[in-house]
N, C-alpha and C positions, 0 to 999 in steps of 0.2 A: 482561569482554566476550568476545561469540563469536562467529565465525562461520557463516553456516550451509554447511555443507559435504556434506552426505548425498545421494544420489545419487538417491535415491525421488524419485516427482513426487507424492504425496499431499501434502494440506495439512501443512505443517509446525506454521505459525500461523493462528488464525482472531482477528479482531480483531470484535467486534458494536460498532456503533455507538452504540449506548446508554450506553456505555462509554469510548470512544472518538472522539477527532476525526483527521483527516487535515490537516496543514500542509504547506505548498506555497509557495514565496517568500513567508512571514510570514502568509498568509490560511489561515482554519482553513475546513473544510469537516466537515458533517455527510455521515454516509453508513450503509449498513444492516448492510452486511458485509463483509471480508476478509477471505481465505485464501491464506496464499503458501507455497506451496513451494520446496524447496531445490536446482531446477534453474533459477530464472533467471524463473517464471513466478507472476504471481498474478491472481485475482479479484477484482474491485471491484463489488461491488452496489450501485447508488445507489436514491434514492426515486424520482431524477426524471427525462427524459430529456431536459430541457433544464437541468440542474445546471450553474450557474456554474463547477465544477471544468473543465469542459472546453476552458476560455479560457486553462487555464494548462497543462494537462498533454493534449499531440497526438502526434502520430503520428513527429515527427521527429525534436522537442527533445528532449533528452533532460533528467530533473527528477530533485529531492530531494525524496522524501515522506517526512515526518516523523510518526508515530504517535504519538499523546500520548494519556494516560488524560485523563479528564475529572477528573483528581484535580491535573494538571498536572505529571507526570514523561514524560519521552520514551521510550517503551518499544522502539523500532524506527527504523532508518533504510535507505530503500531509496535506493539511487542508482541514476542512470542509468535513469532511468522512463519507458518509452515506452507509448502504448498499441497496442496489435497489433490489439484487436479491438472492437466495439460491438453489440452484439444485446441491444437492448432495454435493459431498465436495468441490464446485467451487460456488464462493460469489462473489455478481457484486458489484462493486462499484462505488460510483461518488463520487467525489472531485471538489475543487475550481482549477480552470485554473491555479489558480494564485502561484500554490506550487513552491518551491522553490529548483534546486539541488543543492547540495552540491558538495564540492573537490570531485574529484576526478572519476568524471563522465562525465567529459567533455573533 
C-alpha cells in the first residue's frame, strides 16, 4: 500500500468507467471518468445530471469512495469526499491527501 504524496496537481490517476464502478455507503454507481490528483483534488464525470450519486455525496458530508474494477478488487480509497464544484456533468472534488491505493496500481 501507498500513499499519494507528490506535490504536482496533474492527474495522478485516471479511472474510465467502463472499467470501473464508484461505491459509496455500499451502492455502486456507474460514471464516465475520474482523474485524481495528488493535492487533495479530483474530477468526476458523470453521464447524467441528475445521477443518483448526488443523494449521497454533497457539499458538506464528508464520504468514503470506494473504486472497484469491474473484475471486483478495490483499487482506490478516497476519504473524506466532499464535492466543491458541479458544471454540468463534471463534479469537483476534494478528498484527504491521505487516501490510500490499493494492489494493483502500483
Amino acid at each position: 500500500m501507498s500513499t499519494l504524496t507528490s506535490v504536482d496537481a496533474e492527474p495522478k490517476f485516471t479511472f474510465e468507467g467502463i472499467n470501473y464502478r464508484l461505491f459509496i455507503e455500499g451502492r455502486g454507481f456507474d460514471f464516465r471518468k475520474l482523474s485524481i490528483d495528488s493535492s487533495g483534488s479530483a474530477i468526476l464525470k458523470l453521464d447524467d445530471l441528475e445521477d443518483r450519486l448526488y443523494s449521497l455525496l454533497d457539499f458538506e458530508e464528508p464520504r468514503v469512495i470506494y473504486v472497484v474494477s469491474r473484475t471486483g478488487s478495490e483499487d482506490l480509497i478516497l476519504q473524506g469526499c466532499r464535492i466543491k464544484s458541479i458544471i454540468g456533468n463534471e463534479c469537483s472534488l476534494s478528498y484527504q491527501v491521505s487516501s490510500r491505493l490499493m494492489s494493483g496500481l502500483i
